[in-house]
C-alpha positions as CSV (number, residue, x, y, z in Angstrom):
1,X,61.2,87.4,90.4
2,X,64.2,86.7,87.8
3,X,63.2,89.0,84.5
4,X,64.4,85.7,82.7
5,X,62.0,82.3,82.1
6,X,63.5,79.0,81.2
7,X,63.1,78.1,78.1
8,X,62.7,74.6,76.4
9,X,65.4,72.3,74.6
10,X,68.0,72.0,78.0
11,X,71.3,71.5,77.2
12,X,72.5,68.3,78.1
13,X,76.6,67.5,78.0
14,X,77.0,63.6,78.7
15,X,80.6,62.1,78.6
16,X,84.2,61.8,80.1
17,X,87.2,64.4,79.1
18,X,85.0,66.4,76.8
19,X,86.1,70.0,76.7
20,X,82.8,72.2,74.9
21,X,81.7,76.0,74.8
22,X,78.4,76.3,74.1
23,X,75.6,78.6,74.8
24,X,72.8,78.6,77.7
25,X,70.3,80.2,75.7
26,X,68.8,80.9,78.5
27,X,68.3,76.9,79.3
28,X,69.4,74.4,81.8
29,X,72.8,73.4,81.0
30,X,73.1,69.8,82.4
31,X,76.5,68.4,82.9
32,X,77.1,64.4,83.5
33,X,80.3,62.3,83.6
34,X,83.5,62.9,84.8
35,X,86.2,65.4,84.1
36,X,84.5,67.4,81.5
37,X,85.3,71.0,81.0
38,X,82.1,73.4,80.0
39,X,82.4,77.1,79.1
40,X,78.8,78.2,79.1
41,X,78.3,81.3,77.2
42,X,75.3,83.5,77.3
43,X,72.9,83.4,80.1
44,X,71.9,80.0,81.8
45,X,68.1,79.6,83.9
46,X,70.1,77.0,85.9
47,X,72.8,74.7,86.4
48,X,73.1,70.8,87.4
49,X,76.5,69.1,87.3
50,X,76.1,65.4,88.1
51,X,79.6,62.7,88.4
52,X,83.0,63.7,89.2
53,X,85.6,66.1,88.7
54,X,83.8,68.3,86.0
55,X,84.6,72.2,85.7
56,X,81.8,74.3,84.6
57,X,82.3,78.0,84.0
58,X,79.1,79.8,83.4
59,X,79.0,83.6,81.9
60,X,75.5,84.1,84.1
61,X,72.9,81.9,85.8
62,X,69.4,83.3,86.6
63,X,67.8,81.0,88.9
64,X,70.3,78.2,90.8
65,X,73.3,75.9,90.7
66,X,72.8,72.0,91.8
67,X,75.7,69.9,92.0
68,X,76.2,66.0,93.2
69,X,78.5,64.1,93.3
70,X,82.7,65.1,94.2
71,X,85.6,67.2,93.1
72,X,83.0,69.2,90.9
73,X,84.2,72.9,90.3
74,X,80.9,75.4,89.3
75,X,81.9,79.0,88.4
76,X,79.8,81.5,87.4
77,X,80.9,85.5,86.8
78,X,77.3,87.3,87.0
79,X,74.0,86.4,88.5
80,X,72.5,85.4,92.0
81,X,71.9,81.8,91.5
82,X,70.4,79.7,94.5
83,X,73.4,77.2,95.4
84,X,72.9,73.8,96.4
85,X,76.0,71.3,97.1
86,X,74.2,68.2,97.2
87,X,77.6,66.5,97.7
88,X,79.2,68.8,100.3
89,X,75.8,67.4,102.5
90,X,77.4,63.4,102.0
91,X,81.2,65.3,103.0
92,X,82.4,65.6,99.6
93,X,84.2,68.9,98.6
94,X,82.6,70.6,95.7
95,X,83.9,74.3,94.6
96,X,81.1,76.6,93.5
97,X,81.7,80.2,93.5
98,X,81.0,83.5,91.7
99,X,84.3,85.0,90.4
100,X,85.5,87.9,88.0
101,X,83.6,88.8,85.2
């Protein structure tokens, strides 16, 4: 079991070109549109990235990454997140990935 718990008030980014850092806060950080660029700070229970050629990079996330939809880039540096490519299963090429802290 993660030592983290989701807290209320997700954070939801909605939009097209919007460049943002924010912090998790130990939420859901929800991503939507298309060719937005999120640095999440902090610690993040999960991340969902929904549209098109978004770039998320996420300090840590707890419990899983979810992405739809193509040309979506998800990187986190710390954590053991569940991954699930929802578009990668309809052959679109998603890059999700742990890198350098």
């Amino acid at each position: 079991m993660p030592a983290a718990h989701a807290k209320n008030g997700d954070t939801h980014v909605t939009g097209q070109g919007l460049v943002q850092t924010l912090d998790c806060n130990e939420s859901t950080l929800i991503v939507v549109g298309t060719s937005n660029t999120i640095n999440a700070l902090g610690s993040c229970w999960a991340v969902t990235v929904q549209g098109s050629s978004n770039v998320v990079v996420a300090d840590n996330v707890v419990d899983n990454i979810i992405v739809y939809g193509s040309d979506q880039t998800v990187f986190y540096k710390n954590g053991d997140p569940v991954v699930w490519d929802r578009g990668r299963e309809l052959g679109m090429t998603n890059r999700i990935d742990r890198v350098p802290a």
